[in-house]
N, CA, C and O atoms as a Tinker XYZ file with bonds, in Angstrom:
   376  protein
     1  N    -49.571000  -88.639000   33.549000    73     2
     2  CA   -49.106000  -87.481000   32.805000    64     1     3
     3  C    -49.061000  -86.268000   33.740000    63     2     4     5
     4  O    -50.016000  -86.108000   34.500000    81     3
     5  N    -48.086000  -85.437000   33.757000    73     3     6
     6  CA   -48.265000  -84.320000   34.500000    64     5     7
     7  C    -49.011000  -82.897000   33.765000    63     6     8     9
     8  O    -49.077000  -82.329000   32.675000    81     7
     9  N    -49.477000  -82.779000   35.088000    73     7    10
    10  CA   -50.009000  -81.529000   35.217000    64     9    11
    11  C    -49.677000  -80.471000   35.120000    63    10    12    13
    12  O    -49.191000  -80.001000   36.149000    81    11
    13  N    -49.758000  -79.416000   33.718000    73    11    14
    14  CA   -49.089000  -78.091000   33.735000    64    13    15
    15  C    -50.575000  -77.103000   33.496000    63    14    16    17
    16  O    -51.700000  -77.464000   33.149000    81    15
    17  N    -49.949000  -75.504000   33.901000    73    15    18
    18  CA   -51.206000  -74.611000   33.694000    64    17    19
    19  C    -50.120000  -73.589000   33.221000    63    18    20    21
    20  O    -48.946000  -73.569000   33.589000    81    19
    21  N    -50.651000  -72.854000   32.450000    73    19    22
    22  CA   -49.847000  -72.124000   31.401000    64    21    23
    23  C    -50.127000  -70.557000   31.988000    63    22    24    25
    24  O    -51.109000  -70.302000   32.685000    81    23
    25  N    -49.142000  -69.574000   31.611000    73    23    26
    26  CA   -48.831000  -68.281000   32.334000    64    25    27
    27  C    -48.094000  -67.573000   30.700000    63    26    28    29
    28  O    -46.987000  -67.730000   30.184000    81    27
    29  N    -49.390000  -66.727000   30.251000    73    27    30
    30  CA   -48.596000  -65.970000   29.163000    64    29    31
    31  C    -48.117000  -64.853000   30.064000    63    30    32    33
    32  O    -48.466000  -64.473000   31.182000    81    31
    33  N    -46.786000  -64.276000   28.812000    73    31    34
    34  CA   -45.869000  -63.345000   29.312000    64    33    35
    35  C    -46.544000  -62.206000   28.384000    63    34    36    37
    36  O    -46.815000  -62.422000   27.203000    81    35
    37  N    -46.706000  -61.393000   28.809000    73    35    38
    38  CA   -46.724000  -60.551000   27.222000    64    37    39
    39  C    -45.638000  -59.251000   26.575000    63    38    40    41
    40  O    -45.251000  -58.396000   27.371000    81    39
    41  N    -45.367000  -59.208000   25.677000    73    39    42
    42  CA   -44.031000  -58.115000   25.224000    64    41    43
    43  C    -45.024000  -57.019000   25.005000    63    42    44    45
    44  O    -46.201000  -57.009000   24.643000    81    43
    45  N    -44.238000  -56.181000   25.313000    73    43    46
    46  CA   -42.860000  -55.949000   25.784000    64    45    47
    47  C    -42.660000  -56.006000   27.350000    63    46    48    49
    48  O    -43.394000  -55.307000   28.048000    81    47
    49  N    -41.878000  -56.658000   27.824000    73    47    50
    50  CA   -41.817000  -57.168000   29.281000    64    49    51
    51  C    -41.181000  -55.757000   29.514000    63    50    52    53
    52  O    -40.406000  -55.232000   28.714000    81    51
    53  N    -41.611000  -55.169000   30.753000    73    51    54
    54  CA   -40.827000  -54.338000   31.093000    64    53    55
    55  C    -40.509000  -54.245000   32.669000    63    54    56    57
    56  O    -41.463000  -54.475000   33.413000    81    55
    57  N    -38.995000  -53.862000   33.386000    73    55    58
    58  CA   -39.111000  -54.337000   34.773000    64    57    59
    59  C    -39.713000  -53.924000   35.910000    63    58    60    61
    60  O    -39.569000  -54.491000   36.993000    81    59
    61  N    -40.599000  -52.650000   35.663000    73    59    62
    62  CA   -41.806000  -52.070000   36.147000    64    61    63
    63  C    -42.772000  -52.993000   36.595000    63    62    64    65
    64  O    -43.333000  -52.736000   37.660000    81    63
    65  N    -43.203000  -54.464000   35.717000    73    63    66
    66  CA   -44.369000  -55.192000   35.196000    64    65    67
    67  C    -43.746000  -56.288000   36.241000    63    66    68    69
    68  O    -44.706000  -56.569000   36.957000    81    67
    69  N    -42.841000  -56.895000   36.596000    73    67    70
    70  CA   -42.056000  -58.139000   37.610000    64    69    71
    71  C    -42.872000  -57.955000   38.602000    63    70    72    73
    72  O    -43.898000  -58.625000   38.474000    81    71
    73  N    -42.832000  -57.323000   39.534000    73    71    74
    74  CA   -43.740000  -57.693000   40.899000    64    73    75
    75  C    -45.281000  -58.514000   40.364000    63    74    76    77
    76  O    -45.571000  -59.690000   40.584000    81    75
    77  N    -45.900000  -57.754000   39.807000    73    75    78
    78  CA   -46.949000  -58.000000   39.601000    64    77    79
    79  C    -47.118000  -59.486000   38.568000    63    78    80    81
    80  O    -47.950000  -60.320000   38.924000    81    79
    81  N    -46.507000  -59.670000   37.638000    73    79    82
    82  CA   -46.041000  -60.894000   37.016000    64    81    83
    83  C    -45.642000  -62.074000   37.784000    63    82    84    85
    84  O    -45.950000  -63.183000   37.347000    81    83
    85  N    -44.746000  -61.917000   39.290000    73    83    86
    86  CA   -44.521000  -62.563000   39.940000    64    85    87
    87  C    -45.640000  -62.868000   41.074000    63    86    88    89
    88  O    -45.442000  -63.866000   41.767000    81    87
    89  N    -46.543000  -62.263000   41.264000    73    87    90
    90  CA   -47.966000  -62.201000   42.263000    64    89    91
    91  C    -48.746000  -63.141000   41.502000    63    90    92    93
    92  O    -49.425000  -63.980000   42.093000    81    91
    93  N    -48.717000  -63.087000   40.386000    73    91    94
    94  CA   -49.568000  -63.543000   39.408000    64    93    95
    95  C    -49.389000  -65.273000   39.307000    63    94    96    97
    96  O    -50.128000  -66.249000   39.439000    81    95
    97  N    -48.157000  -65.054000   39.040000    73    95    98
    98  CA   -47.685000  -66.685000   38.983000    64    97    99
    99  C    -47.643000  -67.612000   40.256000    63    98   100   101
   100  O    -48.007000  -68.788000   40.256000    81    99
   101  N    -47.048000  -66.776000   41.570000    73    99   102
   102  CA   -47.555000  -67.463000   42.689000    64   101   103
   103  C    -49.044000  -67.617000   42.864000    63   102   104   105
   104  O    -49.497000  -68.673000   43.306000    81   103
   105  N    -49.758000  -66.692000   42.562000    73   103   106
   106  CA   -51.432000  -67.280000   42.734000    64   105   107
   107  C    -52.101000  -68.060000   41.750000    63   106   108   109
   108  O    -53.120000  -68.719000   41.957000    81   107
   109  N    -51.274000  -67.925000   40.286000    73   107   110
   110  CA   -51.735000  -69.266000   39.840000    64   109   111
   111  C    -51.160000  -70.810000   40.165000    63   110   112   113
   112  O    -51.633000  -71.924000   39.945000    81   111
   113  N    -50.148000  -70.436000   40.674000    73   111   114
   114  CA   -49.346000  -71.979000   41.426000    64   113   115
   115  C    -50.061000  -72.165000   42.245000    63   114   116   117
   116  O    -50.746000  -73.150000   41.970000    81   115
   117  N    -50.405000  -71.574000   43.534000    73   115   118
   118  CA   -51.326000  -71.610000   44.847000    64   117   119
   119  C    -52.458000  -72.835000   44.368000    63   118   120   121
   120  O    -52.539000  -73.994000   44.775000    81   119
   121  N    -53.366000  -72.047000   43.251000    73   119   122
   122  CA   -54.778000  -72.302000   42.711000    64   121   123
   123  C    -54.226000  -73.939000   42.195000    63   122   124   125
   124  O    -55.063000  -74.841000   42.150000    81   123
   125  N    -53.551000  -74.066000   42.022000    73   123   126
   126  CA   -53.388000  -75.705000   40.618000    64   125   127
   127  C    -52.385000  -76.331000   41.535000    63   126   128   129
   128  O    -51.532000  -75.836000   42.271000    81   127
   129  N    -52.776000  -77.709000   41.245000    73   127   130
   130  CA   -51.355000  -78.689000   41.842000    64   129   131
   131  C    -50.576000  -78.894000   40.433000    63   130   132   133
   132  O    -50.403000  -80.002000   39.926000    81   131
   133  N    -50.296000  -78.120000   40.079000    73   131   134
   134  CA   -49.590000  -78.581000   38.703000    64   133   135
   135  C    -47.722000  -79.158000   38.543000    63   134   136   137
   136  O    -47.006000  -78.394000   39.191000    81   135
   137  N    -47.327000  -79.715000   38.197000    73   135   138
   138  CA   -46.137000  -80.103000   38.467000    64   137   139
   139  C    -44.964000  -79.282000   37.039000    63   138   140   141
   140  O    -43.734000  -79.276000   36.981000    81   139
   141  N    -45.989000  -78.685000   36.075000    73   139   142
   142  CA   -45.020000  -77.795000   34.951000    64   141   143
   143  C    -46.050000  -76.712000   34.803000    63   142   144   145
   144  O    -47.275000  -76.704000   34.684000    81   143
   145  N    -44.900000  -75.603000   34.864000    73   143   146
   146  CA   -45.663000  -74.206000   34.416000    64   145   147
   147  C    -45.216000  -74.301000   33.400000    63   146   148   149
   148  O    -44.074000  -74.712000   33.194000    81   147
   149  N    -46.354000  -73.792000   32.171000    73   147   150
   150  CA   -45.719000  -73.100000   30.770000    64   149   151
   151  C    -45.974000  -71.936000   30.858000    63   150   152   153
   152  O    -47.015000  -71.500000   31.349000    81   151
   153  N    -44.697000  -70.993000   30.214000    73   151   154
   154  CA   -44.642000  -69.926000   30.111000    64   153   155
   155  C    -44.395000  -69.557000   28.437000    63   154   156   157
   156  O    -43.389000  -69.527000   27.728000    81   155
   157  N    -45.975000  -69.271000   28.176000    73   155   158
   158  CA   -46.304000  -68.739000   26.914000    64   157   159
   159  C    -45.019000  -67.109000   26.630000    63   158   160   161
   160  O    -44.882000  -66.073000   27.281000    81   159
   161  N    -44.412000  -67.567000   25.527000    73   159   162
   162  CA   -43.208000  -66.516000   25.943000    64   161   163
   163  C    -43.183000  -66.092000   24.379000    63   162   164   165
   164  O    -42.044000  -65.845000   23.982000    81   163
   165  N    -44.245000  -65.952000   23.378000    73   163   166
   166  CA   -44.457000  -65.556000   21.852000    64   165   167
   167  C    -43.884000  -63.829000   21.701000    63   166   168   169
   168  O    -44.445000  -62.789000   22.045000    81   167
   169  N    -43.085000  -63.967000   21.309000    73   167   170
   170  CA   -42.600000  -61.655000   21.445000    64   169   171
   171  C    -41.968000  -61.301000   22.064000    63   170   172   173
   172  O    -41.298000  -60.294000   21.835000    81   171
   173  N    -41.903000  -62.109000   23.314000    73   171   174
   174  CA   -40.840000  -61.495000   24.674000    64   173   175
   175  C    -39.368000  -61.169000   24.185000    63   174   176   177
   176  O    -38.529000  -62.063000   24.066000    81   175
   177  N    -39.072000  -59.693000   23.878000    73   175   178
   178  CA   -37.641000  -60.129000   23.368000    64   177   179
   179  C    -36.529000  -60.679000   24.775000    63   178   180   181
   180  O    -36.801000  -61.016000   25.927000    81   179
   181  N    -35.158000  -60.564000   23.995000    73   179   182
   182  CA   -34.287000  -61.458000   24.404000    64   181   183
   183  C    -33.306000  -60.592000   25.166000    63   182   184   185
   184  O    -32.164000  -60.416000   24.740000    81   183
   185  N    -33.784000  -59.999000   26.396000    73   183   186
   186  CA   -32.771000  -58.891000   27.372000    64   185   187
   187  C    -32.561000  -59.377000   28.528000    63   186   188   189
   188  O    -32.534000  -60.589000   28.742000    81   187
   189  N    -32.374000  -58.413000   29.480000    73   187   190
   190  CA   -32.050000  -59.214000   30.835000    64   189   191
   191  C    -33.591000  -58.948000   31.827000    63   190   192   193
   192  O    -33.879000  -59.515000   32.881000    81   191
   193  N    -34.410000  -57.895000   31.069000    73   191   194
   194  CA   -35.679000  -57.805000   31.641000    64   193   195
   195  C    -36.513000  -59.220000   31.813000    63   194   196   197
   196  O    -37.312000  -59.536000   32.694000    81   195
   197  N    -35.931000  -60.150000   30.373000    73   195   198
   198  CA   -36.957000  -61.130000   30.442000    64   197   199
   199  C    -36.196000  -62.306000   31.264000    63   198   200   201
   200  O    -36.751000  -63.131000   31.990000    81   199
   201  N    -34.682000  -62.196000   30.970000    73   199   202
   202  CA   -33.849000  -63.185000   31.934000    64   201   203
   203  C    -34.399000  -63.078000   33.702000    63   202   204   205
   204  O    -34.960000  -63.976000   34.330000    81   203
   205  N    -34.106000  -61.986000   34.100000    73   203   206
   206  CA   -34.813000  -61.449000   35.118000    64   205   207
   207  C    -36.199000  -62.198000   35.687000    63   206   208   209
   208  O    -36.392000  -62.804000   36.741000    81   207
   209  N    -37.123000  -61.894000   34.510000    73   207   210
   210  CA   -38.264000  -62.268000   34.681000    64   209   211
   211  C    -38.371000  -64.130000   35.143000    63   210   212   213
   212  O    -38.866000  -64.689000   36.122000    81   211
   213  N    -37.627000  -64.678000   33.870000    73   211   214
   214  CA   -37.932000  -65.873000   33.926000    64   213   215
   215  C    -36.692000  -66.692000   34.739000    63   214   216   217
   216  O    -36.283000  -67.835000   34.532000    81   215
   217  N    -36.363000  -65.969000   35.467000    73   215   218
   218  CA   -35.162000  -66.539000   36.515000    64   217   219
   219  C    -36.324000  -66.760000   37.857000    63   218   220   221
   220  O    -36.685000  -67.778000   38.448000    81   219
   221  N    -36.658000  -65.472000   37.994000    73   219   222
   222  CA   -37.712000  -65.543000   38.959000    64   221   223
   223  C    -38.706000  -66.380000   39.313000    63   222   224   225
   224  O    -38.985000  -66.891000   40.398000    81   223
   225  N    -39.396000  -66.479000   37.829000    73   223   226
   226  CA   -40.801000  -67.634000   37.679000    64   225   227
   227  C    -39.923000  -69.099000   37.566000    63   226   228   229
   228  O    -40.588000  -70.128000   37.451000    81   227
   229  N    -38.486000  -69.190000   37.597000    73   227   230
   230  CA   -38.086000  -70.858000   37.658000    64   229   231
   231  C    -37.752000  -70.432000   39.051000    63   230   232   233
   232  O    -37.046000  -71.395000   39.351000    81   231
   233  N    -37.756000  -69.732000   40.035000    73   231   234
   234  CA   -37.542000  -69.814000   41.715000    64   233   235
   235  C    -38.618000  -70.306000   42.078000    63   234   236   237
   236  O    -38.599000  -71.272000   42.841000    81   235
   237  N    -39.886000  -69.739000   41.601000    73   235   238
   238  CA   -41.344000  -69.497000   42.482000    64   237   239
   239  C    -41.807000  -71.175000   42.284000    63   238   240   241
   240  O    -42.226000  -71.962000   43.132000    81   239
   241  N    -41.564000  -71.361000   40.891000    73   239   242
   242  CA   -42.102000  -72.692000   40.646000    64   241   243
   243  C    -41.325000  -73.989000   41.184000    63   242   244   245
   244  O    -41.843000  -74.971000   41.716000    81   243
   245  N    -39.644000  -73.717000   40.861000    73   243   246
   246  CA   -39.278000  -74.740000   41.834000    64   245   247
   247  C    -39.329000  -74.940000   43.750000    63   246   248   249
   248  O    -38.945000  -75.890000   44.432000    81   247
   249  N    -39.920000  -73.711000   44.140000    73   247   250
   250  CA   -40.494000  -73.850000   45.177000    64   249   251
   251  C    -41.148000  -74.542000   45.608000    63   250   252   253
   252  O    -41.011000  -74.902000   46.777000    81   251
   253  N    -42.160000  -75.013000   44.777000    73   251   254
   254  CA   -43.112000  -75.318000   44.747000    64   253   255
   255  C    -43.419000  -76.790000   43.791000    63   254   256   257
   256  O    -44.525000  -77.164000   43.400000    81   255
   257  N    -42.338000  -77.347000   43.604000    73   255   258
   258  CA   -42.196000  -78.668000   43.178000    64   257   259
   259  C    -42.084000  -78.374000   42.058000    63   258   260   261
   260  O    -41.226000  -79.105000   41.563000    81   259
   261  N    -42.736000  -77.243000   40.878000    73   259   262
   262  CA   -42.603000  -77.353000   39.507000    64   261   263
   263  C    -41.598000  -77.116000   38.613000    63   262   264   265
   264  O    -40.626000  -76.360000   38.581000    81   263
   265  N    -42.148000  -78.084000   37.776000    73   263   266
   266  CA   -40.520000  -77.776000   36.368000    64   265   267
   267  C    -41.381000  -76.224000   35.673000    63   266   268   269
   268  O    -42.514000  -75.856000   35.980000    81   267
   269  N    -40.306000  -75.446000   34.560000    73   267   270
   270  CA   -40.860000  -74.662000   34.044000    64   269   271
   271  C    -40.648000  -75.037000   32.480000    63   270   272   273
   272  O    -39.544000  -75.538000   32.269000    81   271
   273  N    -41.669000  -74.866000   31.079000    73   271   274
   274  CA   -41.182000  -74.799000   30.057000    64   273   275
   275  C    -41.783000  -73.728000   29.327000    63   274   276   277
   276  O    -42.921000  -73.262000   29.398000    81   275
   277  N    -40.337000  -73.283000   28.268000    73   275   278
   278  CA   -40.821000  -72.329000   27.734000    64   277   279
   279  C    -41.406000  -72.209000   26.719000    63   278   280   281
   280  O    -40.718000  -72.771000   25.867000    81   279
   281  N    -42.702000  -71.615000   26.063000    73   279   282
   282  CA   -43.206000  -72.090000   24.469000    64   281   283
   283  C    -43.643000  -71.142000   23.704000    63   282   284   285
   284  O    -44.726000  -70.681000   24.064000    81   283
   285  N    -43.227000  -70.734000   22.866000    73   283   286
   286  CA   -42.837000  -69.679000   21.530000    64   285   287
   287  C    -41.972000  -68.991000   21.950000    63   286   288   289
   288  O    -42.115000  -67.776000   22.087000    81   287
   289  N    -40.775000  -69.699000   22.271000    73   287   290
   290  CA   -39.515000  -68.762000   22.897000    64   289   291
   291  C    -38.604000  -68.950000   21.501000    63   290   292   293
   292  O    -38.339000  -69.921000   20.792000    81   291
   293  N    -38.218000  -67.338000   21.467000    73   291   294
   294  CA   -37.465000  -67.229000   19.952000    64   293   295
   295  C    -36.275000  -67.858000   20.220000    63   294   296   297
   296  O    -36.037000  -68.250000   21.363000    81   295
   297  N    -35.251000  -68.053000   19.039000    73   295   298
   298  CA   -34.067000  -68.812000   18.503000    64   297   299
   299  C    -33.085000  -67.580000   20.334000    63   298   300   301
   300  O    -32.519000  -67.862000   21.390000    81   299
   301  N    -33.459000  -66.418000   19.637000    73   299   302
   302  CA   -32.247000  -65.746000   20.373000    64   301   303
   303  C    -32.626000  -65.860000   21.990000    63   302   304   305
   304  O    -31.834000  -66.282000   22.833000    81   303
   305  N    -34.212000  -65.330000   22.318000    73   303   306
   306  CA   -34.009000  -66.104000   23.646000    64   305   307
   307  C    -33.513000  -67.407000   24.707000    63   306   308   309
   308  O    -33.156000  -67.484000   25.882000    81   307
   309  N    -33.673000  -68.159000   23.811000    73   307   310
   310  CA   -33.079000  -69.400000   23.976000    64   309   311
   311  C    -32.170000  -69.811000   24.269000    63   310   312   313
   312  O    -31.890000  -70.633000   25.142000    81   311
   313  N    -31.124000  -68.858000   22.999000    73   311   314
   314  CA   -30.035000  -68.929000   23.463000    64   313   315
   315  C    -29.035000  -68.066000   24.543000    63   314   316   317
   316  O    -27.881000  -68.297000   24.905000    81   315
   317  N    -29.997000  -66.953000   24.902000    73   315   318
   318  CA   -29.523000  -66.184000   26.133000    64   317   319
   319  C    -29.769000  -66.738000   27.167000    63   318   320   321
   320  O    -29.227000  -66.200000   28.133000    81   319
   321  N    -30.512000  -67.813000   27.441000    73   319   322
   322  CA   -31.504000  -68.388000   27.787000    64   321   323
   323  C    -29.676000  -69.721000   28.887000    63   322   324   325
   324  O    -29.244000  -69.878000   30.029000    81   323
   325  N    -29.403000  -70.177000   27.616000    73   323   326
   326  CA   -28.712000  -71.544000   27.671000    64   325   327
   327  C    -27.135000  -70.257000   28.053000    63   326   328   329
   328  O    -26.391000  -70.633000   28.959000    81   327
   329  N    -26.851000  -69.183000   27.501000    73   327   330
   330  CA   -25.619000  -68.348000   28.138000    64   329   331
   331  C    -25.627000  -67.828000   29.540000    63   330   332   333
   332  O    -24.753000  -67.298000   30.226000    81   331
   333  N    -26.601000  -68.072000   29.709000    73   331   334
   334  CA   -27.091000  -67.061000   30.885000    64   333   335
   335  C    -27.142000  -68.402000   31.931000    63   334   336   337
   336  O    -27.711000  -68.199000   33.004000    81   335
   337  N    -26.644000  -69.616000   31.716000    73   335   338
   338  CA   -26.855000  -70.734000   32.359000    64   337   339
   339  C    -28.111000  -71.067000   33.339000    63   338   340   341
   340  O    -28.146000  -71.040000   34.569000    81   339
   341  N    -29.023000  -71.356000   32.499000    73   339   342
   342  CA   -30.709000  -71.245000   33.267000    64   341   343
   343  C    -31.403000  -72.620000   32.007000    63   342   344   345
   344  O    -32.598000  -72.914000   31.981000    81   343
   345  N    -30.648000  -73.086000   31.350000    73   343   346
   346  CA   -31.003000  -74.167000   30.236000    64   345   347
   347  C    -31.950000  -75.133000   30.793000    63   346   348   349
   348  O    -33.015000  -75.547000   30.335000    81   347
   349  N    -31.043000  -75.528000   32.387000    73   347   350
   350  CA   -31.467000  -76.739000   32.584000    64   349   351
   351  C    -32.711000  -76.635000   33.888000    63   350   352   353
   352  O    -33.076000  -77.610000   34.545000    81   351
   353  N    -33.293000  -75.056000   34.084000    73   351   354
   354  CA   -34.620000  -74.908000   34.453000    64   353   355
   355  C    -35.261000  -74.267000   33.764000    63   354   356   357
   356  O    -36.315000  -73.917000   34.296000    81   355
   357  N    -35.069000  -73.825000   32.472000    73   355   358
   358  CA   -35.930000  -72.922000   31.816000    64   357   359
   359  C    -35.840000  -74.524000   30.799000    63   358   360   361
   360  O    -34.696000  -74.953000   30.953000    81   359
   361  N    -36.430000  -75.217000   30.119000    73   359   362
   362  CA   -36.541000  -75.827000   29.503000    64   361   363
   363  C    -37.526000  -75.593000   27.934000    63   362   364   365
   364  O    -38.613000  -75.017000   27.911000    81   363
   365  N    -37.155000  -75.912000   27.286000    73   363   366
   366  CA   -37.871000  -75.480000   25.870000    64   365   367
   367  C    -39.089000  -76.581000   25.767000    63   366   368   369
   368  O    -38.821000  -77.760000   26.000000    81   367
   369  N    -40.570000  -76.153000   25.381000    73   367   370
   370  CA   -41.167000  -77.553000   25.184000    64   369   371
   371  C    -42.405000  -76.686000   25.281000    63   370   372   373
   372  O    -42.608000  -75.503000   25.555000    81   371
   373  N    -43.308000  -77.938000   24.885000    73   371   374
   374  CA   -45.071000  -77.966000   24.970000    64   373   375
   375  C    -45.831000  -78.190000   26.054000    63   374   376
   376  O    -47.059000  -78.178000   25.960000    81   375
């Protein structure tokens, strides 16, 4: 079974908050051999702050061998999500 370690986001994401969000997630990748990050994503609304965001955390992680999934990601993120053509590394799941 693979190995995931989970990375909440918290709302309101704002693009001030990215560097540090992105420090965060590389040092929890560093710390874990994990092969899926979840990205606890409950509130995050659905802009380009969070596209942004989670474009980024599917770079850092596929760097680094990992898949990413997303979990309490709303109907509309999702689907900015799948417009924004990022479907098939941002993945929906547990």
């Amino acid at each position: 079974m693979p190995r995931a370690v989970s990375l909440r986001i918290s709302a309101p994401l704002e693009r001030a908050a990215l560097p540090a969000l992105f420090e965060r997630t590389c040092a929890l990748l560093e710390a874990n051999e994990a092969s899926i990050l979840r990205c606890e994503v409950a509130g995050v609304g659905a802009d380009a702050v969070a596209i942004d965001a989670l474009a980024r955390l599917a770079l850092v992680a596929r760097r680094r061998g990992c898949g990413v999934r997303l979990c309490g990601a709303s109907e509309e993120l999702l689907a900015l999500v799948a417009f924004m053509g990022l479907a098939d590394v941002l993945h929906e799941g547990s």
